[in-house]
mmJSON file of the N, C-alpha and C atoms, coordinates in Angstrom:
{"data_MODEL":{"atom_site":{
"group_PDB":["ATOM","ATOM","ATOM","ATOM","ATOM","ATOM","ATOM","ATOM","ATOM","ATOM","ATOM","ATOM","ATOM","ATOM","ATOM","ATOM","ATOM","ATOM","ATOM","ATOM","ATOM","ATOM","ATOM","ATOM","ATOM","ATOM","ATOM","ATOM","ATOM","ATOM","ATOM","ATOM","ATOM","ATOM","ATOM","ATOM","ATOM","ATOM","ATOM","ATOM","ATOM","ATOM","ATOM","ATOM","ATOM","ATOM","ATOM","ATOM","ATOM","ATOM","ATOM","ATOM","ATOM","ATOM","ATOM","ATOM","ATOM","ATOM","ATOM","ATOM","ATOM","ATOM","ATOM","ATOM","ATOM","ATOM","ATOM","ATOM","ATOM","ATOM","ATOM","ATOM","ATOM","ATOM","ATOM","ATOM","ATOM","ATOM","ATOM","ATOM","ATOM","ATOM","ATOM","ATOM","ATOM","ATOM","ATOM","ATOM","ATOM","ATOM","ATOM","ATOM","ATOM","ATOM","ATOM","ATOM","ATOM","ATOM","ATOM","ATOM","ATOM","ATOM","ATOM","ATOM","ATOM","ATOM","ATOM","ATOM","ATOM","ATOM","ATOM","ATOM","ATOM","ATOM","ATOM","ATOM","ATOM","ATOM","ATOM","ATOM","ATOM","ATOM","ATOM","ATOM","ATOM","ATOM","ATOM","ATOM","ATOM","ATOM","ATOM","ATOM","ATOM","ATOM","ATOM","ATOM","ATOM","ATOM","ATOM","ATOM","ATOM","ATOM","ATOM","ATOM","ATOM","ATOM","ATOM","ATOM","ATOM","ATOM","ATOM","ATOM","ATOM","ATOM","ATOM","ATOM","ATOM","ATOM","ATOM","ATOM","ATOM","ATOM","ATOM","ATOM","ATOM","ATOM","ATOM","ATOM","ATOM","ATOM","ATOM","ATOM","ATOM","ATOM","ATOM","ATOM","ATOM","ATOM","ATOM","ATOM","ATOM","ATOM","ATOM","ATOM","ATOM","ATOM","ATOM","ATOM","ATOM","ATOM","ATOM","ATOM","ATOM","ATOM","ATOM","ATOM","ATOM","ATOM","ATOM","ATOM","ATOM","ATOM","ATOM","ATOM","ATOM","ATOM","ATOM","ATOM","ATOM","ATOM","ATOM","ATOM","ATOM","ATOM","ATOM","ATOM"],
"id":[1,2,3,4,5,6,7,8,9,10,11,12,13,14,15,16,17,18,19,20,21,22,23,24,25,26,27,28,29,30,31,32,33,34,35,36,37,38,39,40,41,42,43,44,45,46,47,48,49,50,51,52,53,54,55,56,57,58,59,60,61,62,63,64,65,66,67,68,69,70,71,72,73,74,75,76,77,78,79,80,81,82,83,84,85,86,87,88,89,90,91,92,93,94,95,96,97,98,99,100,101,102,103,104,105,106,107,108,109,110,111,112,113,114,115,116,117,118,119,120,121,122,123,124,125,126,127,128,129,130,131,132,133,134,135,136,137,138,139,140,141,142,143,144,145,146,147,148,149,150,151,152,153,154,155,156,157,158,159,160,161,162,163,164,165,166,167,168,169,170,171,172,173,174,175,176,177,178,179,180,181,182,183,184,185,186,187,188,189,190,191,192,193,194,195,196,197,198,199,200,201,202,203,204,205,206,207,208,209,210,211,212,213,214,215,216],
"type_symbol":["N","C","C","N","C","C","N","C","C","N","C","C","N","C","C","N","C","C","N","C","C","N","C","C","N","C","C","N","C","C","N","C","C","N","C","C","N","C","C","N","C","C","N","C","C","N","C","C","N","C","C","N","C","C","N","C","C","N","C","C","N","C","C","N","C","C","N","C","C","N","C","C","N","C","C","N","C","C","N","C","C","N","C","C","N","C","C","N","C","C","N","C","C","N","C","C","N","C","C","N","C","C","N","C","C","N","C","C","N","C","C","N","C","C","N","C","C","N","C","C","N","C","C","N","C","C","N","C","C","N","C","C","N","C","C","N","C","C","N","C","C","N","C","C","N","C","C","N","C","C","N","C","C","N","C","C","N","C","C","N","C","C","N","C","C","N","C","C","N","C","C","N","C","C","N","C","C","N","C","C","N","C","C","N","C","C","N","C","C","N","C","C","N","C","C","N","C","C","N","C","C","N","C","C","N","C","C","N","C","C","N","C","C","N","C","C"],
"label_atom_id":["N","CA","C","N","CA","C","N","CA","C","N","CA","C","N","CA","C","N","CA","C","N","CA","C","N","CA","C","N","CA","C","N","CA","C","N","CA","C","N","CA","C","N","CA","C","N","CA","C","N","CA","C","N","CA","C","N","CA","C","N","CA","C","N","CA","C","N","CA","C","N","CA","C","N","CA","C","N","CA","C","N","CA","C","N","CA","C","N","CA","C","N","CA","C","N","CA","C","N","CA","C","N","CA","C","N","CA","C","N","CA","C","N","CA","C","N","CA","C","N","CA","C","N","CA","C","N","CA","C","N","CA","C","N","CA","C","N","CA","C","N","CA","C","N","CA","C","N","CA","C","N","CA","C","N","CA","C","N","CA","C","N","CA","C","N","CA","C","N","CA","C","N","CA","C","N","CA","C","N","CA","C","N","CA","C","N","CA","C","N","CA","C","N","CA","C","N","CA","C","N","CA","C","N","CA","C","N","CA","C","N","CA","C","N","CA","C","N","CA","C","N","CA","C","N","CA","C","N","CA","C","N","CA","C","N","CA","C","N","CA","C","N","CA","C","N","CA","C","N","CA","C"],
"label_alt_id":[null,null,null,null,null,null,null,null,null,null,null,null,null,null,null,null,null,null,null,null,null,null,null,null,null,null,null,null,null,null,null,null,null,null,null,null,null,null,null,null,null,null,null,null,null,null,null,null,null,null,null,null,null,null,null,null,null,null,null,null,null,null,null,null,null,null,null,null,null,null,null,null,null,null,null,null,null,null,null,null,null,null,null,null,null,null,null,null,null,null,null,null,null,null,null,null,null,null,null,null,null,null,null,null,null,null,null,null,null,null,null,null,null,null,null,null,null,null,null,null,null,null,null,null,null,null,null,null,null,null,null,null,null,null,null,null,null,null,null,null,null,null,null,null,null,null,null,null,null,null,null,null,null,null,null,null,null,null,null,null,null,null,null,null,null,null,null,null,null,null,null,null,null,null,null,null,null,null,null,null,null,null,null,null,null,null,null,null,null,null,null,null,null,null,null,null,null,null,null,null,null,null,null,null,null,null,null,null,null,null,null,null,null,null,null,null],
"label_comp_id":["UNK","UNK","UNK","UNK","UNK","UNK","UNK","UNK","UNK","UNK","UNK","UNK","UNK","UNK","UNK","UNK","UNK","UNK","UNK","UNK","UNK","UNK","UNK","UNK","UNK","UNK","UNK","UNK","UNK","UNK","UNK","UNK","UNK","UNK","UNK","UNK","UNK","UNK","UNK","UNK","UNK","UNK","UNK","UNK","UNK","UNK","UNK","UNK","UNK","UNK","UNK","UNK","UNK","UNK","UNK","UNK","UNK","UNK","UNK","UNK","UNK","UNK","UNK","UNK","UNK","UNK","UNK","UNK","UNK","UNK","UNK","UNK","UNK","UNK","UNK","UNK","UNK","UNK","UNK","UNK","UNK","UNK","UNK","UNK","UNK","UNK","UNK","UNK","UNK","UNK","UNK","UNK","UNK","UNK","UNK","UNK","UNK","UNK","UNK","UNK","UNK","UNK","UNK","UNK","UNK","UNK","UNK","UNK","UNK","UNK","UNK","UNK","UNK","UNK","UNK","UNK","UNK","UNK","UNK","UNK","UNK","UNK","UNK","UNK","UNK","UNK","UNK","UNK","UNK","UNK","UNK","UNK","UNK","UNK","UNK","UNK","UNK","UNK","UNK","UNK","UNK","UNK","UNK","UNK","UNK","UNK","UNK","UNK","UNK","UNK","UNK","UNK","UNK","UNK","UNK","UNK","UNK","UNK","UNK","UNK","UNK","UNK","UNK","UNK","UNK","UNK","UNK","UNK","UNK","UNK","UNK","UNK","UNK","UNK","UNK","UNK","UNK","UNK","UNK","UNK","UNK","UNK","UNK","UNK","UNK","UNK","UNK","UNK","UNK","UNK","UNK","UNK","UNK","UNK","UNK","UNK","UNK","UNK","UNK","UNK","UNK","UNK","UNK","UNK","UNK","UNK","UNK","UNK","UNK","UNK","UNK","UNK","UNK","UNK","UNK","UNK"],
"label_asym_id":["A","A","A","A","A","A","A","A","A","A","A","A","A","A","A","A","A","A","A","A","A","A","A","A","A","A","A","A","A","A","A","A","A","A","A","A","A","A","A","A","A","A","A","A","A","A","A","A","A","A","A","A","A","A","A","A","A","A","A","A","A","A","A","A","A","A","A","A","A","A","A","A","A","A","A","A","A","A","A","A","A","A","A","A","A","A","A","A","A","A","A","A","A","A","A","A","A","A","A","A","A","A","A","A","A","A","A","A","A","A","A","A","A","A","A","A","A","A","A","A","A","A","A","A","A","A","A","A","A","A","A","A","A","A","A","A","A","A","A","A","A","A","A","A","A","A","A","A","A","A","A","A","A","A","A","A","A","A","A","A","A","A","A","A","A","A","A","A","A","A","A","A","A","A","A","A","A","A","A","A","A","A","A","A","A","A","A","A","A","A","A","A","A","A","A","A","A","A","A","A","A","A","A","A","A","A","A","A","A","A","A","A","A","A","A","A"],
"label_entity_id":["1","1","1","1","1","1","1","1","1","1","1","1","1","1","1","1","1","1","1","1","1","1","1","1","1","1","1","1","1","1","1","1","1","1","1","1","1","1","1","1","1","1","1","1","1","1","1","1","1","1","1","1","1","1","1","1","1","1","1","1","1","1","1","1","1","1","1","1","1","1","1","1","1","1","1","1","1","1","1","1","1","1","1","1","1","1","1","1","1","1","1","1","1","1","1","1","1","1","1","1","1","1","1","1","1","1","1","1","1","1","1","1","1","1","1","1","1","1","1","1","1","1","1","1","1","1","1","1","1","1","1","1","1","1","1","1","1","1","1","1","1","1","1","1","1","1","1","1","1","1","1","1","1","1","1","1","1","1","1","1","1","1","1","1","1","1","1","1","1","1","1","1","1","1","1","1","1","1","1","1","1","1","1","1","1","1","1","1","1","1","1","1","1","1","1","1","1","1","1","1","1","1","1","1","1","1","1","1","1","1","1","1","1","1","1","1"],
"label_seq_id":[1,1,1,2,2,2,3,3,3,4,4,4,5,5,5,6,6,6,7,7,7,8,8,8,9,9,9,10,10,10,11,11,11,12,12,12,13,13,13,14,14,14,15,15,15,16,16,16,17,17,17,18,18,18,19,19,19,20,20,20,21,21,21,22,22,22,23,23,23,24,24,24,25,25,25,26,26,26,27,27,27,28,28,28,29,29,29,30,30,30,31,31,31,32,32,32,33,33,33,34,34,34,35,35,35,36,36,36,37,37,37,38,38,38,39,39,39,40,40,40,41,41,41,42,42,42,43,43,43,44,44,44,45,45,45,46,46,46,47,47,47,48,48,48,49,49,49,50,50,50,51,51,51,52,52,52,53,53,53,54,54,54,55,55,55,56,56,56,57,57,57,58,58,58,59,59,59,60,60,60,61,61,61,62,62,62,63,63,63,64,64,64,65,65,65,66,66,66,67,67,67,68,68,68,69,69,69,70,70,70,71,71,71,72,72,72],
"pdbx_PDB_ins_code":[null,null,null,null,null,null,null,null,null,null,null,null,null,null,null,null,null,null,null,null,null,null,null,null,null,null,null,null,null,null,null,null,null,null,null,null,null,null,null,null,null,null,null,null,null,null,null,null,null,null,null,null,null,null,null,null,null,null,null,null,null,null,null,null,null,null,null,null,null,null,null,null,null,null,null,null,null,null,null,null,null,null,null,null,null,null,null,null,null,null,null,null,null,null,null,null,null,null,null,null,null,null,null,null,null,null,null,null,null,null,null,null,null,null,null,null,null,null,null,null,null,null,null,null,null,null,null,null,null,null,null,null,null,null,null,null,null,null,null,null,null,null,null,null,null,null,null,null,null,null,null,null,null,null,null,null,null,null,null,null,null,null,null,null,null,null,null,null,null,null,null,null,null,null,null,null,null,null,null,null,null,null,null,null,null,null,null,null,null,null,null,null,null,null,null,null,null,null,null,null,null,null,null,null,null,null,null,null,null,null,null,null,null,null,null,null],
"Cartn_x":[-27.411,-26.952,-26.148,-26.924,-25.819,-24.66,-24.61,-23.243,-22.412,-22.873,-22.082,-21.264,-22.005,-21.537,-20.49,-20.438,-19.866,-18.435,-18.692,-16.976,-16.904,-17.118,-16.674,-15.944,-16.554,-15.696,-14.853,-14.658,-14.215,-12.576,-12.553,-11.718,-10.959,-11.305,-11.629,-10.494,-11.05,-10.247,-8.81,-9.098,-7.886,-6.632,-7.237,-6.558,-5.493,-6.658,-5.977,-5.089,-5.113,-4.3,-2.538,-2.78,-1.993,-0.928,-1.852,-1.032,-0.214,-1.265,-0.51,0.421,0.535,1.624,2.909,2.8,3.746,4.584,3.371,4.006,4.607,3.97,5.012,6.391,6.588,7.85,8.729,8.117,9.024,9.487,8.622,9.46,10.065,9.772,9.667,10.009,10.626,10.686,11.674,10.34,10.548,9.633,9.086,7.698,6.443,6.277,5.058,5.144,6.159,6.36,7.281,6.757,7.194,8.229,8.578,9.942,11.012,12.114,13.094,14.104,13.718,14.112,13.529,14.602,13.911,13.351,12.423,11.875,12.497,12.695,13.524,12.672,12.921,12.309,11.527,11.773,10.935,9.488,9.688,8.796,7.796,8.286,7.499,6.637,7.295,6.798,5.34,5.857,5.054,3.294,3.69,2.459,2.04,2.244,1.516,0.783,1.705,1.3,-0.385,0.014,-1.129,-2.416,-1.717,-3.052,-3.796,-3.086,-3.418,-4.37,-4.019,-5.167,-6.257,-6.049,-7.186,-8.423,-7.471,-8.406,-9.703,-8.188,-9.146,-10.055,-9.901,-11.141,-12.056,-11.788,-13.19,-13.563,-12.962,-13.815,-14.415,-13.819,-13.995,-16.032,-16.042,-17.433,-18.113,-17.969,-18.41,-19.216,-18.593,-19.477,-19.77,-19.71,-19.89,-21.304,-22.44,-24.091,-24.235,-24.147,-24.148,-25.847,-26.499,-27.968,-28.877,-27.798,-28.553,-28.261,-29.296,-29.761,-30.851,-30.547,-31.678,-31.933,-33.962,-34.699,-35.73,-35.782,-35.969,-36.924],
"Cartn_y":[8.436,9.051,8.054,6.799,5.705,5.493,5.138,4.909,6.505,7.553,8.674,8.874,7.907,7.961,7.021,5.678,4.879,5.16,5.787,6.46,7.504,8.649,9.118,8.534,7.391,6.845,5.88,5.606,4.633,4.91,6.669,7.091,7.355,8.418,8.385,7.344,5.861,4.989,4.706,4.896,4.968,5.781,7.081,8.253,7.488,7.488,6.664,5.779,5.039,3.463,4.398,5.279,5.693,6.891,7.714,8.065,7.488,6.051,5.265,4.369,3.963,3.309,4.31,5.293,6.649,6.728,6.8,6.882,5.818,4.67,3.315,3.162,3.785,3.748,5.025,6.12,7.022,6.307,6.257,5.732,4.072,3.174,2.032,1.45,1.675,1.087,-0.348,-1.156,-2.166,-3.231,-2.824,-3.156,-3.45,-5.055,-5.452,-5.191,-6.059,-5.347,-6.99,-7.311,-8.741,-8.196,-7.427,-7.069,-6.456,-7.22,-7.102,-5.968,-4.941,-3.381,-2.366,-1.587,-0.612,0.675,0.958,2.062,2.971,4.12,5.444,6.511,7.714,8.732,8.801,8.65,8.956,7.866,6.936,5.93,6.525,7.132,7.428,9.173,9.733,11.146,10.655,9.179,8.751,8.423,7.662,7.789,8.234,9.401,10.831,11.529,11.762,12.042,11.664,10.07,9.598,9.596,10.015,10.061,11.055,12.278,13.693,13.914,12.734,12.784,12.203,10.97,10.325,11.085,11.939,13.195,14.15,14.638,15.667,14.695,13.934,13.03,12.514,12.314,12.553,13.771,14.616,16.17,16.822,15.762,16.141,15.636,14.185,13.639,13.828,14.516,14.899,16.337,17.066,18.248,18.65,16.959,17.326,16.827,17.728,17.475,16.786,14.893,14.202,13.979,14.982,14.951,15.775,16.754,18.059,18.418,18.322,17.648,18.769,19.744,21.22,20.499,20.197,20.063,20.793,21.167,22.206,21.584],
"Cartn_z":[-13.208,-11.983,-11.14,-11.239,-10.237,-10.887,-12.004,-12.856,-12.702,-12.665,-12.447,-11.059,-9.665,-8.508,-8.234,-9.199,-9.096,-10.089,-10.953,-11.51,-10.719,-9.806,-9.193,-8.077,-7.411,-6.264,-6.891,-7.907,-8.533,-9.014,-9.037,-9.498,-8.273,-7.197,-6.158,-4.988,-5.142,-5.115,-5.415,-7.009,-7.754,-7.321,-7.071,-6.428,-5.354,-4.208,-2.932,-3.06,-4.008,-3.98,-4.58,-5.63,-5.845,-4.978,-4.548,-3.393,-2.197,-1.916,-1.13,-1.518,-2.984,-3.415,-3.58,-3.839,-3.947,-2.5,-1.188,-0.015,0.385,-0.515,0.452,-0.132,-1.596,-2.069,-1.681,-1.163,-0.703,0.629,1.994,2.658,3.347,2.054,2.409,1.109,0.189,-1.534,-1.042,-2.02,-1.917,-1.222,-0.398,0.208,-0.25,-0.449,-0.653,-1.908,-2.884,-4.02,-4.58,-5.569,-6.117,-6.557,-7.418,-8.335,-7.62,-8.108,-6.739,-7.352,-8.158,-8.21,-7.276,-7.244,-5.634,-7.044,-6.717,-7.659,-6.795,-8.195,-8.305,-8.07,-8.101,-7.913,-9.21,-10.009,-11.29,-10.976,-10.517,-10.254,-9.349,-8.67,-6.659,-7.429,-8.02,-8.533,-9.941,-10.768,-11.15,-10.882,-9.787,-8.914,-8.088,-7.794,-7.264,-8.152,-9.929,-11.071,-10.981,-10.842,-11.512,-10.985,-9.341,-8.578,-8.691,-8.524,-9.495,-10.05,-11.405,-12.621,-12.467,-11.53,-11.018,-10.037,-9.078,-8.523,-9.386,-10.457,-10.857,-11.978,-12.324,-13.475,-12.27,-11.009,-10.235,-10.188,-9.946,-9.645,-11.09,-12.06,-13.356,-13.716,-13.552,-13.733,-12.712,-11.297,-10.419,-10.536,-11.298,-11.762,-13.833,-14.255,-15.498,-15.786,-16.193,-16.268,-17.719,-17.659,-18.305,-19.285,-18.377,-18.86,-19.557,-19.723,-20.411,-21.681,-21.979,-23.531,-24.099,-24.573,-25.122,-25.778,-26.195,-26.981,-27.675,-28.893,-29.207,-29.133],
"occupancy":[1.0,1.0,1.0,1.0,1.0,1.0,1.0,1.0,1.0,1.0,1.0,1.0,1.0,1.0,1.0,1.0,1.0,1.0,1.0,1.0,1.0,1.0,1.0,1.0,1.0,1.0,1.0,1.0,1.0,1.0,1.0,1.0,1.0,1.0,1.0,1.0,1.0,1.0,1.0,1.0,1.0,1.0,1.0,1.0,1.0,1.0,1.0,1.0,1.0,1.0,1.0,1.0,1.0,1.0,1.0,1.0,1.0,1.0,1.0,1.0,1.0,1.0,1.0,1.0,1.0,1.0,1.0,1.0,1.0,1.0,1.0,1.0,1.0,1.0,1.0,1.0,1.0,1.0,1.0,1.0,1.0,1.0,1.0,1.0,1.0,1.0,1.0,1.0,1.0,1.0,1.0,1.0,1.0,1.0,1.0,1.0,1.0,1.0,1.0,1.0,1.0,1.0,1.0,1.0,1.0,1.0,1.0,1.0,1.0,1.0,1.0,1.0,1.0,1.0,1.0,1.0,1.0,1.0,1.0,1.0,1.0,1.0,1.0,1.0,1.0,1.0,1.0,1.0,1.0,1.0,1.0,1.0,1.0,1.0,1.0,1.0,1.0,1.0,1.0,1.0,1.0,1.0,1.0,1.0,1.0,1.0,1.0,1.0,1.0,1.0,1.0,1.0,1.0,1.0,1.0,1.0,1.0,1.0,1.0,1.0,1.0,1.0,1.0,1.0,1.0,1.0,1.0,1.0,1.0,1.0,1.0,1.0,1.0,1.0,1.0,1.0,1.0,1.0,1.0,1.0,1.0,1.0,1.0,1.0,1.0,1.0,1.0,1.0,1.0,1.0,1.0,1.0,1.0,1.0,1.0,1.0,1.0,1.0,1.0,1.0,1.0,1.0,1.0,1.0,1.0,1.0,1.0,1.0,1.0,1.0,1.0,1.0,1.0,1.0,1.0,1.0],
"B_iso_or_equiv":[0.0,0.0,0.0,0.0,0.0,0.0,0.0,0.0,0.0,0.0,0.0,0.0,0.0,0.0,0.0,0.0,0.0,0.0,0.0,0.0,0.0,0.0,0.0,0.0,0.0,0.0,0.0,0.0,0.0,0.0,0.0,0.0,0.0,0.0,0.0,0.0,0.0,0.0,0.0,0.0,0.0,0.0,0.0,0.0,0.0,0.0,0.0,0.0,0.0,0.0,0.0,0.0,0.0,0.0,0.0,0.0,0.0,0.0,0.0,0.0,0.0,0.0,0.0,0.0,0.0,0.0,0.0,0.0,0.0,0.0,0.0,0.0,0.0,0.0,0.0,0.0,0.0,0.0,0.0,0.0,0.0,0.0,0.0,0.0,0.0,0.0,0.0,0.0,0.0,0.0,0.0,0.0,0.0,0.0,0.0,0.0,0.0,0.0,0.0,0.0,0.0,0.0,0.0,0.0,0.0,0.0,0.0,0.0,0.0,0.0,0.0,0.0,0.0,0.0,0.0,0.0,0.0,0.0,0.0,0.0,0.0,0.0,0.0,0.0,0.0,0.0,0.0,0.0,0.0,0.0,0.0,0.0,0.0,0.0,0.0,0.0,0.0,0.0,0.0,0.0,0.0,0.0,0.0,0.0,0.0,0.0,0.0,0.0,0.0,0.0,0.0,0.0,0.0,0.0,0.0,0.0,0.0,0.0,0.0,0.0,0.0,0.0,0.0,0.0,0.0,0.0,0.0,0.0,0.0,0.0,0.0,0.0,0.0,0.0,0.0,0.0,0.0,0.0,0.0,0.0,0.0,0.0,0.0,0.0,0.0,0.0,0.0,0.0,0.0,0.0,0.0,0.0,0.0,0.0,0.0,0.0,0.0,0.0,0.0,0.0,0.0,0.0,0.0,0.0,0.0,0.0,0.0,0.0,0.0,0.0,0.0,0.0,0.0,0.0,0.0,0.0],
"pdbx_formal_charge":[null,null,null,null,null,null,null,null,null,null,null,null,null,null,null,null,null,null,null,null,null,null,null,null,null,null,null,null,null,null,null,null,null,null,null,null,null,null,null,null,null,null,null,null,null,null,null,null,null,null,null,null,null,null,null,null,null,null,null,null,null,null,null,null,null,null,null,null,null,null,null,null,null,null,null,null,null,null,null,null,null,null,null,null,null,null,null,null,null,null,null,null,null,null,null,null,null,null,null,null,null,null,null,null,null,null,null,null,null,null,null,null,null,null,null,null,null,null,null,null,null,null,null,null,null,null,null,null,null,null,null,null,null,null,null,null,null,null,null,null,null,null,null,null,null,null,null,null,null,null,null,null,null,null,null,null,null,null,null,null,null,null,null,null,null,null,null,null,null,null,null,null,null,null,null,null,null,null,null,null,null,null,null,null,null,null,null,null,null,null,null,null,null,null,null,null,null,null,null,null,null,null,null,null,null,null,null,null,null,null,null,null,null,null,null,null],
"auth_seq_id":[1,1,1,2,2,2,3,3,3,4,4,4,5,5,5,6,6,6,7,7,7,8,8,8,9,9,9,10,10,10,11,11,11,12,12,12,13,13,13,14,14,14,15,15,15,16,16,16,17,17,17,18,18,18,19,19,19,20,20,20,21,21,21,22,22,22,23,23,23,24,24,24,25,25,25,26,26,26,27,27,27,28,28,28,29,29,29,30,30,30,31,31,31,32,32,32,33,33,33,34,34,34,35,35,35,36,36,36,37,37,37,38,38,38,39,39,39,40,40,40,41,41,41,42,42,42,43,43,43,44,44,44,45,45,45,46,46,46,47,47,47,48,48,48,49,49,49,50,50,50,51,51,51,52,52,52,53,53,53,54,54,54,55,55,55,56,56,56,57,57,57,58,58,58,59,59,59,60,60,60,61,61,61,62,62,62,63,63,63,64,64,64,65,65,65,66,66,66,67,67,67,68,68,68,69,69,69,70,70,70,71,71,71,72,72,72],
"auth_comp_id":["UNK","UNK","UNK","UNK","UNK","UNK","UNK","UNK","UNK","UNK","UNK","UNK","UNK","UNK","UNK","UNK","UNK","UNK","UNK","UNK","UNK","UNK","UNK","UNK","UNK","UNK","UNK","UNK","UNK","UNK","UNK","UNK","UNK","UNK","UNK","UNK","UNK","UNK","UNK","UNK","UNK","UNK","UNK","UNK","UNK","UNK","UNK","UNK","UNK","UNK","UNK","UNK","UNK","UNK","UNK","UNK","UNK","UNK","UNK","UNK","UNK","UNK","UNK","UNK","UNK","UNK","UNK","UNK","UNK","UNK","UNK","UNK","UNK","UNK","UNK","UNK","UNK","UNK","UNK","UNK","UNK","UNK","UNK","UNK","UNK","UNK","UNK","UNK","UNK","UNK","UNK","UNK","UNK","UNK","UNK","UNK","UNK","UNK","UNK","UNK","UNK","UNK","UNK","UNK","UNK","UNK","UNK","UNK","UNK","UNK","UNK","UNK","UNK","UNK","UNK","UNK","UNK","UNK","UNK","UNK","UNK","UNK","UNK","UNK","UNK","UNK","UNK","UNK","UNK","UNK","UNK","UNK","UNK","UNK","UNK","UNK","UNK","UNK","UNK","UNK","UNK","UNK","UNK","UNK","UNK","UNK","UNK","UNK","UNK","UNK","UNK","UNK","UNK","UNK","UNK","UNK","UNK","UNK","UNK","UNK","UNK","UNK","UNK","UNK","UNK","UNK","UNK","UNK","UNK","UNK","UNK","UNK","UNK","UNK","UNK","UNK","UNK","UNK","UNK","UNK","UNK","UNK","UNK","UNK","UNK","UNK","UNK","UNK","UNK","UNK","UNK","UNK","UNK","UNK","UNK","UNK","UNK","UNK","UNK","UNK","UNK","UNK","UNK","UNK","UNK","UNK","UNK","UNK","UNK","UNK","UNK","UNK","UNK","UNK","UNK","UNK"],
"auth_asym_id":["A","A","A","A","A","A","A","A","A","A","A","A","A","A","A","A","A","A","A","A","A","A","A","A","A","A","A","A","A","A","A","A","A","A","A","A","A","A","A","A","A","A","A","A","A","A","A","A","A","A","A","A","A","A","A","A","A","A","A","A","A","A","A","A","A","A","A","A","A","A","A","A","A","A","A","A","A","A","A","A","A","A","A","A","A","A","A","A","A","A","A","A","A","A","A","A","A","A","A","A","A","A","A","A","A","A","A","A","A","A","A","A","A","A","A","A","A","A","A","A","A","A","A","A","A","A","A","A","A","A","A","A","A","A","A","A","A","A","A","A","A","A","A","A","A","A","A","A","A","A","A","A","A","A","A","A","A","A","A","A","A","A","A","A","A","A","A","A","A","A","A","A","A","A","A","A","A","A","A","A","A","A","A","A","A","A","A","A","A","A","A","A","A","A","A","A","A","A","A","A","A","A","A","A","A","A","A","A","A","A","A","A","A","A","A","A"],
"auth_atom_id":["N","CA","C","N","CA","C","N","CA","C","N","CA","C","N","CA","C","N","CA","C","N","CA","C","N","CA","C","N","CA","C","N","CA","C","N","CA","C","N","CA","C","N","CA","C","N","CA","C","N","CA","C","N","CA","C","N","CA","C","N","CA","C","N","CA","C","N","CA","C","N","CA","C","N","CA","C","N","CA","C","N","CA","C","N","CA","C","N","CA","C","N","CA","C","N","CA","C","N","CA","C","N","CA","C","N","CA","C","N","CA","C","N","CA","C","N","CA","C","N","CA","C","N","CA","C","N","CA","C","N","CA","C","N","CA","C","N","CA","C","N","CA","C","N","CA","C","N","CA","C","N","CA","C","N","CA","C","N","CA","C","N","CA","C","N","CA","C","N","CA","C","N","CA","C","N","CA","C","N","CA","C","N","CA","C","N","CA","C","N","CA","C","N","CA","C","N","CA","C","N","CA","C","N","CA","C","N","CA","C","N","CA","C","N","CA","C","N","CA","C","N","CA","C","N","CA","C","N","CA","C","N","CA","C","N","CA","C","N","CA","C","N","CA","C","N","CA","C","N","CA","C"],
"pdbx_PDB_model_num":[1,1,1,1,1,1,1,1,1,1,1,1,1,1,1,1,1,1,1,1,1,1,1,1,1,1,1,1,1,1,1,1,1,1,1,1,1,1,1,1,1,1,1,1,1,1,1,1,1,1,1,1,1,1,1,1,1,1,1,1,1,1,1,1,1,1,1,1,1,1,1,1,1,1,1,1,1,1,1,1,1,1,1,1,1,1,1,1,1,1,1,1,1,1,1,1,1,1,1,1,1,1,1,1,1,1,1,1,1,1,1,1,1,1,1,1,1,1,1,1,1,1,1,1,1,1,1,1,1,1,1,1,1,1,1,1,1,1,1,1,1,1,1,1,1,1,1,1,1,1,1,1,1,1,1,1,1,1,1,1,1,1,1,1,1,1,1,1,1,1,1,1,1,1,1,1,1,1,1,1,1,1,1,1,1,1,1,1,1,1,1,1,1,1,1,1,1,1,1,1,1,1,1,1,1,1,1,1,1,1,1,1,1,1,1,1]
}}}
């Protein structure tokens, strides 16, 4: 159960970082960013993508019952 709470926020996280890297390149590309290419739209739509998936694979282990186990 603890390891199930900890990939949920874990992902969760993931989500966030990615949405907010998405928003800092829509209105700020280039920011806080070692590589001195301005990411493109394919880049900025990239990580929204990814945050996406990161969402729903929390909402995913968030309601998947890792414990139920029929014993005959």
């Amino acid at each position: 159960m603890k390891l199930k709470k900890i990939a949920v926020w874990g992902f969760l996280l993931a989500g966030v970082l990615g949405v907010t890297a998405g928003l800092r390149d829509w209105f700020a590309p280039g920011f806080f960013s070692m590589s001195p290419r301005i990411p493109g739209t394919g880049d900025i739509i990239g990580h929204f993508v990814a945050a996406v998936s990161f969402f729903a694979l929390a909402v995913l282990s968030a309601t998947l019952d890792v414990n139920h186990v029929t014993k005959k």
